[in-house]
N, C-alpha and C positions, 0 to 999 in steps of 0.2 A: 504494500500500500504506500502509494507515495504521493505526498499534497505540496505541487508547485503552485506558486504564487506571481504573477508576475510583478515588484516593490514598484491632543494632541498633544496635544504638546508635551515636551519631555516632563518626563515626572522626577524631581527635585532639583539641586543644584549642582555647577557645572563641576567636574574634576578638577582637583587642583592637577593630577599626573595619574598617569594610567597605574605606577607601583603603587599609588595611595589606594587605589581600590579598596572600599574597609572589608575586612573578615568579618561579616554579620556572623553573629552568632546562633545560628537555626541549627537544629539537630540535622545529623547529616543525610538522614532521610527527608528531609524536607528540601532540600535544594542539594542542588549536585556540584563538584567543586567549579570554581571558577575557571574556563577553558580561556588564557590569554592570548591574543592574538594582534595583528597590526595595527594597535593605536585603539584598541578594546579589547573588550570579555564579554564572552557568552556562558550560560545556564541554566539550567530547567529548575522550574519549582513543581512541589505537588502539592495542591489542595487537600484539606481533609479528603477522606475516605465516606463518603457518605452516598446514597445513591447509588441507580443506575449510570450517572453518565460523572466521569471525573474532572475537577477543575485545575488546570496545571497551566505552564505557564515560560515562556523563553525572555530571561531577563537580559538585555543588551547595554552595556558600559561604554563609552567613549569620552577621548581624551578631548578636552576644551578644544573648539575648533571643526570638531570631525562630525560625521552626519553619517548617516546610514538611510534604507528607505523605505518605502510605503509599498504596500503590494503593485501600487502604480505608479512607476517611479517621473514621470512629467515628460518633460522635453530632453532629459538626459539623464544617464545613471543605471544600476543595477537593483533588480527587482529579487529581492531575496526568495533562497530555495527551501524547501524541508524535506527532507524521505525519512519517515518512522516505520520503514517494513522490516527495520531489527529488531520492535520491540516483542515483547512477551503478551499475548494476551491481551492485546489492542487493536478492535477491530476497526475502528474510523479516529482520525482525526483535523476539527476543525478547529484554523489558526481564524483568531478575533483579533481585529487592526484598530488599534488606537487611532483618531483622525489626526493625521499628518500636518506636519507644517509647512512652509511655502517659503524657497532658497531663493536666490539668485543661483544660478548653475556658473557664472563666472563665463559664459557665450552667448552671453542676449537670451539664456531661454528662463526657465522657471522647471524646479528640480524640487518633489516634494517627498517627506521625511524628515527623521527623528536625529536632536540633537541632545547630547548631556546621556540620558538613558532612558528606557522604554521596556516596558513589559507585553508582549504579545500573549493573553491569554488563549489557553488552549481548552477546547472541550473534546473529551476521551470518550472512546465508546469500549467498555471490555468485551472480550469476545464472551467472556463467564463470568459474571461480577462477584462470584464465590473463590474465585481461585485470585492468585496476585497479578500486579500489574507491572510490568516494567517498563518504562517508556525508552528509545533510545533513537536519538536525533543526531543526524548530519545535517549541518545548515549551514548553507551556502548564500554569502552575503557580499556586501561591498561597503567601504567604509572610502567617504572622501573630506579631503580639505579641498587643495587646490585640484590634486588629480587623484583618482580614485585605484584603490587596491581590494583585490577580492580574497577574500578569506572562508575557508574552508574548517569548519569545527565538528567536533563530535559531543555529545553527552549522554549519558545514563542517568536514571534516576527511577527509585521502587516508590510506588505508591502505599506506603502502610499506616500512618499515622490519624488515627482518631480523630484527634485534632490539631490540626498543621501549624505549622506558626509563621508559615507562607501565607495562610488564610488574609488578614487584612490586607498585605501589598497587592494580593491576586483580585480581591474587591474591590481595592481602589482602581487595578488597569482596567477591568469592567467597567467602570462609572465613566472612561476616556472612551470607549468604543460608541461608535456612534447609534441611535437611537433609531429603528425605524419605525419610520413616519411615511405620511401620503399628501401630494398635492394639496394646499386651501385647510391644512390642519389648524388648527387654533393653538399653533403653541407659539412661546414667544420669540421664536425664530424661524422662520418657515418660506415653501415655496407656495407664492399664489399664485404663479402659472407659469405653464411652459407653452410656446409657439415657435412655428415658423416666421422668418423674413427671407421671403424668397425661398429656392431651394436651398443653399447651400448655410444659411446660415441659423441657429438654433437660439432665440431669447427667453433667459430663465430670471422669472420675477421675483425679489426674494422681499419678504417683510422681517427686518429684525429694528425693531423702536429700541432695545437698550444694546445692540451691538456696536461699538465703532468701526471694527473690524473685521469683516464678514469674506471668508473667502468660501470658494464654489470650485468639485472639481467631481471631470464625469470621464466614465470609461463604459466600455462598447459590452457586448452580450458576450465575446471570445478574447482571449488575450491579444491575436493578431490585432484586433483594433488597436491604434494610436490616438485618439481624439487629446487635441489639444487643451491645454489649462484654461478655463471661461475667463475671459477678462470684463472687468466694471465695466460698462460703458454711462460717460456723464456726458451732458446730465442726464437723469432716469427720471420717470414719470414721481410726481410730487408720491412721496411718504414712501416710493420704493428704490431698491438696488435692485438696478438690472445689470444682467451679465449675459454675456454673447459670448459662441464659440462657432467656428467653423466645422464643418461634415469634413476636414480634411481627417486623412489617416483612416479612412475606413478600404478595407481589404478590396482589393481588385475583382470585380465582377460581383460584389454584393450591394444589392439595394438597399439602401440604410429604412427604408417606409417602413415603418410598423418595427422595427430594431427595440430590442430590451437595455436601456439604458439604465446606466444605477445613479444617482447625484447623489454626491455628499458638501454637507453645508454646516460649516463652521464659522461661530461667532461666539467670542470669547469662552466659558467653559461650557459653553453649549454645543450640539454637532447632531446633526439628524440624516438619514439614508434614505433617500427617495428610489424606489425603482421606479420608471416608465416607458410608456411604448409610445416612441417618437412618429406624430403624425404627419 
């Protein structure tokens, strides 16, 4: 079983240096050693044991400066990998994305992902939830400043603890994953419409009254798709953000009509996931 990904905000404060990395002190069933690597660390956590489905977790360290990325990584970069067909006793697993940040890629484009550290929670499925669990991940990533280097880790880690002392860091990455939501929802940040302008161009209406900051980004129904980062366009109609992207990047010989789009929309520690079918 193997879960490719093609790559918010970082959760706490930046490293002073990558040897600072602190020794948290969690039993060593509860997170797996720290795996160092070019200018980071990676490591799994495990969630208590509770339940049919387990909650665990890839925790990512980087040195002040450096970034890593989003399942979709923008106009440039490396989309991080996972293969867990080593583990024990794990029939499915799905990787939960904290909503990304928004780089300069350092070439005119806009490169989105995680700086300081990130937790990617995970949801386990056992094949037998009476028997043990062992998780064991190769994750395959890219870490950049100016130019980007890829990196290649392995980890293990048993699922057995009662009650984990992983649990609250793993709760809190949850509360960062974005929330879904539908078109004209009544939350305090949200999309009231998506439309056409012309063929090629897609305007998405967003209402957020306490956001200052409000970014927007969409990816296609397949990885092939490439769909560009939506940019503001000002001015926008009174009391809305509107944002415009181009049909470019979509796969040679596919009609984008009626295409399953995902939007995600971020505005300060809020972030919502819109699926729709582009008319």
């Amino acid at each position: 079983m193997i879960v490719e990904v093609p790559l918010r905000a970082a959760l706490g404060l930046a490293l002073t240096a990558l040897m600072s990395l602190p020794a948290v002190g969690a039993r060593a069933e509860d997170a797996s050693p720290w795996q160092k690597a070019a200018h980071s660390a990676v490591r799994l956590l495990a969630g208590s044991r509770s339940g049919p489905v387990l909650l665990g977790g890839i925790a990512v360290q980087l040195e002040p400066g450096w970034k890593t990325y989003w399942r979709t990584s923008g106009d440039s970069g490396v989309p991080p990998r996972f293969d867990f067909s080593k583990s024990d006793n794990v029939e499915a697993v799905t990787v939960l994305w904290p909503a990304p940040m928004k780089f300069d890629d350092g070439g005119g484009g806009i490169s989105l992902g995680y700086q300081n550290q990130v937790v990617l929670p995970l949801r386990i499925v056992p094949k037998s939830t009476d028997k043990p669990v062992t998780l064991r991940a190769d994750i395959n990533y890219a870490v950049c400043e100016k130019l980007c280097i890829p990196v290649d880790a392995s980890a293990e880690l048993g699922f057995a603890s009662v009650a984990s002392t992983e649990d609250s860091v793993l709760f809190a990455a949850l509360d960062t994953v974005p929330k879904p939501a539908s078109v004209g929802d009544p939350n305090p940040l949200t999309i009231r419409d998506v439309k056409r302008e012309g063929k090629s161009t897609v305007l998405v209406d967003v209402l957020s009254p306490d956001a200052r900051t409000v970014n927007l980004f969409v990816e296609g129904p397949t990885p092939d798709w490439s769909l560009p980062v939506p940019k503001l366009r000002e001015p926008g109609p009174p009391g809305v953000k509107r944002f415009a992207f181009q049909l470019d990047g979509v796969p040679p010989g596919v009609n984008p009509e009626g295409a399953a789009l995902k939007l995600t929309l971020v505005g300060g520690d809020r972030s919502y996931e819109f699926n729709i079918n582009l008319e």
